[in-house]
Wavefront OBJ file of the C-alpha trace (Angstrom):
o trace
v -14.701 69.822 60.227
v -15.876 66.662 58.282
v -17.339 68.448 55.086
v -15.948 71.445 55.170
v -12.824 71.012 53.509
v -11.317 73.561 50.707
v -10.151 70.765 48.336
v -11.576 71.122 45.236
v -13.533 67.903 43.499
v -13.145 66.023 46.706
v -16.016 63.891 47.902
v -18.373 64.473 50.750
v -20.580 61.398 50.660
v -20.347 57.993 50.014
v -23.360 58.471 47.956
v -21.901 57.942 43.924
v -23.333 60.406 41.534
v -23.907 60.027 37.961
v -21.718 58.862 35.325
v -20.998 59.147 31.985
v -21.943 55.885 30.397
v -19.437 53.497 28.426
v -21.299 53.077 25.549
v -21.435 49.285 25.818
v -17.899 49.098 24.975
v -17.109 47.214 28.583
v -19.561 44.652 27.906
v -18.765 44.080 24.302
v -14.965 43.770 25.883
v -16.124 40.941 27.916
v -17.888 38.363 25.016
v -14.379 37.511 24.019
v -13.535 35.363 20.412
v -14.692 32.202 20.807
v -12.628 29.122 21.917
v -9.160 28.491 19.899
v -9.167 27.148 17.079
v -7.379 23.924 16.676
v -3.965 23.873 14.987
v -4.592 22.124 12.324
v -6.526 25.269 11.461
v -4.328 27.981 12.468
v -2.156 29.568 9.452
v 1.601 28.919 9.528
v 1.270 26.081 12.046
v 2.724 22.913 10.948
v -0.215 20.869 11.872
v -1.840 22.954 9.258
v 0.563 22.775 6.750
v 0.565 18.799 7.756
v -3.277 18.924 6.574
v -2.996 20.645 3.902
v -1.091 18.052 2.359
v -3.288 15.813 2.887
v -6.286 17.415 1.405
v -3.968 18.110 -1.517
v -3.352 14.020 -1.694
v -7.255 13.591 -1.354
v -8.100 15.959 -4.257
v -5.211 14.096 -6.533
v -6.830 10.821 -5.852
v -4.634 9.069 -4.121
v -5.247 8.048 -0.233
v -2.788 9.630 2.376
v -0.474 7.387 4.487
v -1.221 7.069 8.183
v 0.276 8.774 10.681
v 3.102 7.654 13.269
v 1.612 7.929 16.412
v -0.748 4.991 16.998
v -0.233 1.633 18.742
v 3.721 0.031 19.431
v 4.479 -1.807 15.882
v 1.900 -0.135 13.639
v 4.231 1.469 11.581
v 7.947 1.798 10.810
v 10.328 4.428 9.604
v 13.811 3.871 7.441
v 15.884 6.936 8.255
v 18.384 8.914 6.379
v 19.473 9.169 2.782
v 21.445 6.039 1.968
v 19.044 3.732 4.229
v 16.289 5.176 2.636
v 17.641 4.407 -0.597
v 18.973 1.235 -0.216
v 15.410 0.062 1.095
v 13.660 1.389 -1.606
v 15.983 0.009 -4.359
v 15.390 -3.625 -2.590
v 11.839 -2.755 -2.602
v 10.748 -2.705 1.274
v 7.084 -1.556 0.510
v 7.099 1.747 1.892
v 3.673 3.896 1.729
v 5.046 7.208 2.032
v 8.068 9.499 1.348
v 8.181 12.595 3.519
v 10.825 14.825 2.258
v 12.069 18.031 4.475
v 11.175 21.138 3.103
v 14.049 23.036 1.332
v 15.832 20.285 1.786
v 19.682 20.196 -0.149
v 19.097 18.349 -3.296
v 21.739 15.532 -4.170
v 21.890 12.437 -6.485
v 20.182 10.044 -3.226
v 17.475 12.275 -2.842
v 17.092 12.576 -6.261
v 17.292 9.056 -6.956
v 14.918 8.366 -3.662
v 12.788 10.667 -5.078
v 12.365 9.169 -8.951
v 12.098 5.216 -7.107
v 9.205 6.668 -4.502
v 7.882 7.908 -8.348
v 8.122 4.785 -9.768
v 6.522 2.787 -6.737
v 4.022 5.064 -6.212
v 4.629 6.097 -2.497
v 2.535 9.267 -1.428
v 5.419 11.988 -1.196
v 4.736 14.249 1.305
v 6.753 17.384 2.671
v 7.634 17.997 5.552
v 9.203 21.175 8.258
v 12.761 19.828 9.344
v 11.075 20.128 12.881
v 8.513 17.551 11.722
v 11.059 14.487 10.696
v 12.858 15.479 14.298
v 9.702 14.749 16.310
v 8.726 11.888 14.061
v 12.383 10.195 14.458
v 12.851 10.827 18.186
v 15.948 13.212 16.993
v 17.560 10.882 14.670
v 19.688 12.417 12.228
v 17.296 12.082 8.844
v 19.224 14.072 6.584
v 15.835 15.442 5.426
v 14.331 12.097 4.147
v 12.000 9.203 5.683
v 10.649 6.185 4.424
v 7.131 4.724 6.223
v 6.794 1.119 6.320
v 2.997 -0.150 7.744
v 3.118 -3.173 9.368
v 4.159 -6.783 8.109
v 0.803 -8.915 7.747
v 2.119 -12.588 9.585
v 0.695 -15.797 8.070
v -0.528 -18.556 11.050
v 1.870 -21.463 11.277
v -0.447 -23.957 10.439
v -1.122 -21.934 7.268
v 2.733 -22.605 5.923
v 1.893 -26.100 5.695
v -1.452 -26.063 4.625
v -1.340 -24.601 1.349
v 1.851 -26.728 0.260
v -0.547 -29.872 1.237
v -3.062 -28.388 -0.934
v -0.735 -28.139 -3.572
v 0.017 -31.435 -3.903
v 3.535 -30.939 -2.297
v 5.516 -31.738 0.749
v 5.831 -29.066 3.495
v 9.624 -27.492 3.755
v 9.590 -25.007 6.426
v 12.191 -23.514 8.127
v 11.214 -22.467 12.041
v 13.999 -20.172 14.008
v 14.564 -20.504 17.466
v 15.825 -17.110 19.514
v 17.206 -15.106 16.186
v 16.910 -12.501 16.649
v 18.663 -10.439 14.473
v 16.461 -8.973 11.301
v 19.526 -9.598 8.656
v 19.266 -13.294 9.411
v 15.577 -13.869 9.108
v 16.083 -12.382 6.079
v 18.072 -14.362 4.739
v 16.629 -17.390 5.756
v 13.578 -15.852 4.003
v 15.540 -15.636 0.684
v 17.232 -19.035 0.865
v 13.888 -20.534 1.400
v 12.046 -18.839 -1.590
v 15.743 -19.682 -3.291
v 15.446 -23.568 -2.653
v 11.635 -23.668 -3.091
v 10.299 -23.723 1.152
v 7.257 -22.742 1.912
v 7.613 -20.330 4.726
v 9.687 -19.489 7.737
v 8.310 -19.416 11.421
v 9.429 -17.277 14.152
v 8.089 -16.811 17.804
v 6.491 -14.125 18.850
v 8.774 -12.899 21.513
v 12.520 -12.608 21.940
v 12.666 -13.259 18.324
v 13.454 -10.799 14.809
v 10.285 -9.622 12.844
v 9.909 -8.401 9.516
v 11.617 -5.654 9.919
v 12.655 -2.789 7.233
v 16.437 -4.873 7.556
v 14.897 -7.848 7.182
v 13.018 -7.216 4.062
v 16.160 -5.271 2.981
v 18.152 -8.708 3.184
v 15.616 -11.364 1.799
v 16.108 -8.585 -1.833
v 12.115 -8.577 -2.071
v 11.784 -12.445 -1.938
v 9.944 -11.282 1.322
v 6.737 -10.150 -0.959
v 6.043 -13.987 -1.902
v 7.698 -15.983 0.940
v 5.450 -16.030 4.165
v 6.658 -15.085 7.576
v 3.924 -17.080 10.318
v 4.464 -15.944 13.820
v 3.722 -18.829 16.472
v 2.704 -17.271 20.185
v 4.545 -20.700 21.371
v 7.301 -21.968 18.926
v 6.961 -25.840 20.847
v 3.379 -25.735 20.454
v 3.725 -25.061 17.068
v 6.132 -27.885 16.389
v 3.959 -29.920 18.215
v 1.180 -29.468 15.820
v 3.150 -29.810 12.736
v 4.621 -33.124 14.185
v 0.283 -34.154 14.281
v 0.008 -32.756 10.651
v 2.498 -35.694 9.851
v 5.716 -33.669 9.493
v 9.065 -34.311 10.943
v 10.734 -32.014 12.599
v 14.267 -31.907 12.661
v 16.561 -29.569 14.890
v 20.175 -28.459 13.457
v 22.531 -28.771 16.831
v 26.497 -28.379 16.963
v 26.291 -32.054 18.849
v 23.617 -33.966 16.735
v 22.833 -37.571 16.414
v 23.256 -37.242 12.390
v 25.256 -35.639 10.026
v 23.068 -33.500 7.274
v 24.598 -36.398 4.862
v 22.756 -38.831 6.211
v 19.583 -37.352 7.060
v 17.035 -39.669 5.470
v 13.842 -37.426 5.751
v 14.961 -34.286 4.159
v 12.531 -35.527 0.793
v 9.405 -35.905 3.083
v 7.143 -33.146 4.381
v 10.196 -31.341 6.907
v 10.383 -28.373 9.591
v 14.051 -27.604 10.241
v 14.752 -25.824 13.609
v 17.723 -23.589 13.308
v 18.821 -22.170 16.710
v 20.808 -18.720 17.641
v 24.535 -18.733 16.940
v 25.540 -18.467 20.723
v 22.898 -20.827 22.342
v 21.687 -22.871 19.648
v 18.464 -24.808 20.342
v 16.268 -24.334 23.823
v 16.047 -26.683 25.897
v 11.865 -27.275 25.142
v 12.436 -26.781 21.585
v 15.323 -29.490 21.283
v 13.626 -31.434 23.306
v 10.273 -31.661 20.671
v 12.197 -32.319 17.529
v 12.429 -35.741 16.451
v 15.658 -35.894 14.996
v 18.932 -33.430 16.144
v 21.117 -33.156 12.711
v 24.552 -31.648 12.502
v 26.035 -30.047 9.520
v 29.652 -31.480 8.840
v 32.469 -28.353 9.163
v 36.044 -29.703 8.176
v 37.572 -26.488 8.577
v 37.097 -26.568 11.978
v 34.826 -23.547 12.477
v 32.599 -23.638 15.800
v 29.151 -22.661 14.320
v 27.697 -21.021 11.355
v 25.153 -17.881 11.615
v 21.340 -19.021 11.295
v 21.350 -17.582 7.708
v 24.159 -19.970 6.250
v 23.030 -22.975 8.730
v 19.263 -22.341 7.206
v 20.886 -22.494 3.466
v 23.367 -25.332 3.530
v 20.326 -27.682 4.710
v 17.716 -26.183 2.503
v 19.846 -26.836 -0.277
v 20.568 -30.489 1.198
v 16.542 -30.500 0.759
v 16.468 -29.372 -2.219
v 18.840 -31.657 -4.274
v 17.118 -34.704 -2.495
v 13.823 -33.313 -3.737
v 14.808 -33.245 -7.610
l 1 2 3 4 5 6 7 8 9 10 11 12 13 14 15 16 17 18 19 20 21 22 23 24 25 26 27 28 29 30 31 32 33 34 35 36 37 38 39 40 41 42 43 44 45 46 47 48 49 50 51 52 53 54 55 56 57 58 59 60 61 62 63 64 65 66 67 68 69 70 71 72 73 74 75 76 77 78 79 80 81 82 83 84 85 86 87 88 89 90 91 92 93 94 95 96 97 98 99 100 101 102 103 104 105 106 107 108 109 110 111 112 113 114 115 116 117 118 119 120 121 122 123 124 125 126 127 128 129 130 131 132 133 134 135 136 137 138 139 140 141 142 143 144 145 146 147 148 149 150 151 152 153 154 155 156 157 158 159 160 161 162 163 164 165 166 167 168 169 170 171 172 173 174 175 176 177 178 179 180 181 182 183 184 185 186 187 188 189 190 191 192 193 194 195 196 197 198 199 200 201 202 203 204 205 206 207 208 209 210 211 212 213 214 215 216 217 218 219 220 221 222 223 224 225 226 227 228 229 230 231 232 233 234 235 236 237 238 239 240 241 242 243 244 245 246 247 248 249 250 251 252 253 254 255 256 257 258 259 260 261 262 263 264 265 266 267 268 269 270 271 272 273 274 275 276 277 278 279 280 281 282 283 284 285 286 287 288 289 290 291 292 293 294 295 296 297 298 299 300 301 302 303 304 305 306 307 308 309 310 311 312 313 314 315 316 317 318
């Protein structure tokens, strides 16, 4: 019968009896730690190594560089050992130096290392794992360069200050290049012949780039670069200003020889190699020039076309 049974210990009744107590232990178990820290505050994470460098830069006096992360086009990075170099030898003002940790020491990273010295970049080291998420994978060979981003002048700027200088405006204005090598060079032949700036549109167009400021060999630093949210607009309102505006075209009215306003306050449109001028943009400049070419060549790249007129400008200008 229910009750009765021989087992030893076993229960009767639903009833529970008394127990020995816990001590507190099970509800001390139950508080838990706290939330996680963050991981910039962990030990041996790399955010907190990342931080740590930073504090040390704060307590040396010297402000750290930003970090890659924010908005499109805040920031750009030169990658590898010989670009890195090169860049900084040509002086593309870079902010910061991160250099991998235990990273196999050669004469570039030696040399990057002295130059970054020299300039006084914030060096700042970095897990291999680090440079690999910064560069999207790219192969770093344990050294990257930070650029922050290129500080365009307004078109109407360009022309402005060579008015207030007592001078006539010679600006150079590039129509769908869009490769950084040739905006850089255009940038150096204009501080070379004595211009006063270069404008390129805002879209479907180079920017100051790291190559671009690699090619203009630091003339970049004291030639301005405007950026014009509608290149025939701007035109437009340099034409007002009293300036002529002349557009270099394979089928021109003139040849470069004869060009008559080359001495006067001048915009000179250079197009891409392929397409050469837009339509709207041909269509707004007041004069179409063509440079002569008796070796029969087809075109010339935006850099060269950009130099042989400047220089036209230039020995017409004394």
């Amino acid at each position: 019968m229910a009750g009765n049974s021989q087992r030893r210990n076993r229960r009767t009744s639903n009833k529970k009896g008394a127990q020995v107590g816990s001590g507190g232990k099970r509800r001390r178990s139950l508080e838990g730690k706290g939330p996680t820290p963050p991981a910039s505050a962990r030990k041996g994470h790399v955010k907190n190594r990342i931080a740590n460098s930073k504090a040390k830069q704060v307590a040396a006096g010297r402000r750290p560089a930003p970090r890659r992360g924010g908005p499109k086009g805040t920031a750009e990075l030169v990658v590898g050992r010989n670009p890195v170099v090169e860049a900084l030898r040509e002086g593309v003002p870079a902010t910061t130096l991160y250099v991998q940790q235990f990273i196999d020491n050669d004469e570039r990273v030696r040399e990057a290392l002295q130059l970054a010295n020299e300039l006084g970049l914030n060096l700042l080291e970095a897990p291999r794992a680090e440079l690999d998420r910064m560069t999207n994978g790219l192969n770093h060979q344990g050294l990257v360069a930070q650029i922050p981003p290129y500080e365009y002048a307004h078109p109407e700027d360009l022309a402005a200050a060579a008015f207030d200088d007592g001078e006539d405006p010679l600006i150079v204005a590039l129509d769908g290049v869009t490769d950084p090598r040739n905006l850089g060079a255009v940038v150096r032949s204009v501080s070379a012949f004595g211009g006063h700036g270069v404008v390129v549109p805002e879209r479907r167009a180079a920017g100051m780039t790291a190559g671009a400021w690699k090619t203009s060999a630091g003339t970049a630093a004291r030639t301005p670069v405007a950026r014009a949210t509608n290149l025939t607009r701007a035109l437009e309102s340099y034409q007002k200003a009293g300036m002529t505006v002349v557009g270099l075209a394979a089928d021109g009215d003139v040849e470069l020889q004869d060009l008559e306003v080359l001495d006067g306050p001048v915009v000179i449109v250079v197009g891409s190699e392929g397409k050469g001028l837009s339509r709207l943009v041909g269509e707004t400049c007041d004069v179409r020039v063509r440079i002569p070419m008796p070796g029969g060549a087809e075109s010339l790249n935006a850099g060269v076309a950009a130099g042989v007129v400047l220089w036209e400008a230039a020995r017409r200008r004394g």
